[in-house]
N, C-alpha and C positions, 0 to 999 in steps of 0.2 A: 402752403404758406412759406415764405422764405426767412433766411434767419432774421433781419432787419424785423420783419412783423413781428415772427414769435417773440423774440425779446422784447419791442415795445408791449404788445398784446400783454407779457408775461409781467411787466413790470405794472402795466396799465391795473389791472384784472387783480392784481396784490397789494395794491394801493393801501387799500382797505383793510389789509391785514398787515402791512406794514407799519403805519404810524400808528398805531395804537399806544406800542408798547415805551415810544418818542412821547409821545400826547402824558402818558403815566407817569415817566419819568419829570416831566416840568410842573404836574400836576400832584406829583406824589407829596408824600405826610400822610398825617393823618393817621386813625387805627387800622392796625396791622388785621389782616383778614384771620390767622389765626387768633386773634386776643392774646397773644403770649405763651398759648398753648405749646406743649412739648409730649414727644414721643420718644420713648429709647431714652430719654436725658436730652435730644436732642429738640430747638423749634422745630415746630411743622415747617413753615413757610420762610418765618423771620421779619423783620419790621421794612425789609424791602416792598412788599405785597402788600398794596393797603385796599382801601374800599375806595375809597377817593380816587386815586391813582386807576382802580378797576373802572371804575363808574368812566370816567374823565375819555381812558383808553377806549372805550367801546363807543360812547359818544364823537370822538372824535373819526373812528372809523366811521360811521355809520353817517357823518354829516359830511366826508367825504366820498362817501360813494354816493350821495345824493348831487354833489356836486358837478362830479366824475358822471354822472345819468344826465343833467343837465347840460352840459359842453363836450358831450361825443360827437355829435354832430359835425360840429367843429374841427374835433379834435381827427376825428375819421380822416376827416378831408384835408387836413396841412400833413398827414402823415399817410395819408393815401393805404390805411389799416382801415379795414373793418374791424373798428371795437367792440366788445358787449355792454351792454349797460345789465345794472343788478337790478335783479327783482325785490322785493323786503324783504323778504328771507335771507338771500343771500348779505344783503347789506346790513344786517346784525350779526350772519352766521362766520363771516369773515373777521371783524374784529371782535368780534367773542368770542370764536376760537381761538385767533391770536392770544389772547389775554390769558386764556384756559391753557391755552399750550407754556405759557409762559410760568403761571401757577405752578403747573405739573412739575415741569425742569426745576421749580425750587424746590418743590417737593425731596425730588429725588437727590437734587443737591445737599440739602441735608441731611438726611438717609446716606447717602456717600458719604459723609463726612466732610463738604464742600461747607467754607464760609460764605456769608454773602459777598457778591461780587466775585467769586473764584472761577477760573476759568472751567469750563466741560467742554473741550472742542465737540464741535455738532453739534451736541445738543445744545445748545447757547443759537447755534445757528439756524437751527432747524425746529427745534420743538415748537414754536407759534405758527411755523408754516402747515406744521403736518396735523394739528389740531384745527387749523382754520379750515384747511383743505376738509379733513375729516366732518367737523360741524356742516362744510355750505355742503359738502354729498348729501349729508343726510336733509339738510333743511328746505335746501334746493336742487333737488336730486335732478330735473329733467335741465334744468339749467346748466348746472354742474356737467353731465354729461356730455352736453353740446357743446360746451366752453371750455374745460379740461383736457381736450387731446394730449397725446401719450408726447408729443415734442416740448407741448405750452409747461407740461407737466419737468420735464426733462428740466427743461430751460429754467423753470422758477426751481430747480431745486440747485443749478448753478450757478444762475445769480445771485439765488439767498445770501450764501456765505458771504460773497464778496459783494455784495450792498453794506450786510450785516459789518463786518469789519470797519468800511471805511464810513459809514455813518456813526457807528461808537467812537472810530477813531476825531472824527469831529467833536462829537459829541463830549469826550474827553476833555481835549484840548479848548475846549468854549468850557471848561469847569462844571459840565454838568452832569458829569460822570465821573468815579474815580478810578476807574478801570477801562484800558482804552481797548475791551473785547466784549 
């Protein structure tokens, strides 16, 4: 596969586990998934993390990868890529991963000592990738396998960041973020 493919294949195949976490944030409010709870003196989560926001992220993946299954065909042939389409599994395991990878880093963020919105380079950029990745192996293991080669894999882990950046960085600047990382 040449790089043009990998990289479409790579972004295509992430979709799903990319807006999730876009989808939560416009959808977000609502109760904090911790309840307010604290560890150490510190929140678990913090009132970023909601249930709404959860629910809303996962749904939105999951109704575009059904989209994304619908217009491959299409999509194959004006980009001359042989795309995959997602099984069910994969198409819950991808942005519920996301959303879990996403949990976690708060997790840890406040454990560090991190406020909400604080930067963690990488892991801000990476933790919903490696969760999502990690959930569709297990969920859709024979898929995963055939779909994940070691370039697809390479490649989505170096667009991540710089997707990641310059989508916050909009996302900022349109007010609906207050940190443009």
């Amino acid at each position: 596969m040449g790089l043009a493919a990998t990289v479409a294949t790579a972004v295509w195949v992430m979709l799903p586990a990319y807006v999730p976490n876009n989808a939560a944030v416009l959808a977000g409010g609502g109760r904090p998934i911790d309840g307010g709870a604290t560890l150490g003196g510190k929140r678990v989560l913090g009132d970023g993390k909601t249930w709404r926001g959860t629910a809303v992220g996962v749904l939105a993946g999951v109704a575009l990868a059904a989209v994304l299954n619908a217009v491959e065909p299409t999509a194959s042939d004006a980009l001359g890529v042989a795309l995959p389409t997602f099984p069910p599994a994969a198409m819950v395991a991808l942005p519920a991963g996301a959303m879990l990878g996403d949990i976690l880093a708060s997790f840890l963020k406040r454990r560090t000592g991190r406020e909400r919105g604080a930067a963690f380079p990488l892991l801000d950029q990476l933790d919903f990738v490696v969760v999502a990745l990690a959930l569709a192996a297990v969920a859709a293991s024979g898929w995963f396998a055939d779909t994940f080669t070691l370039d697809l894999v390479v490649a989505i882990l170096v667009l991540t960041p710089l997707l990641h950046v310059v989508t916050n960085g909009i996302a900022y600047l349109l007010g609906l973020k207050n940190e443009p990382y």
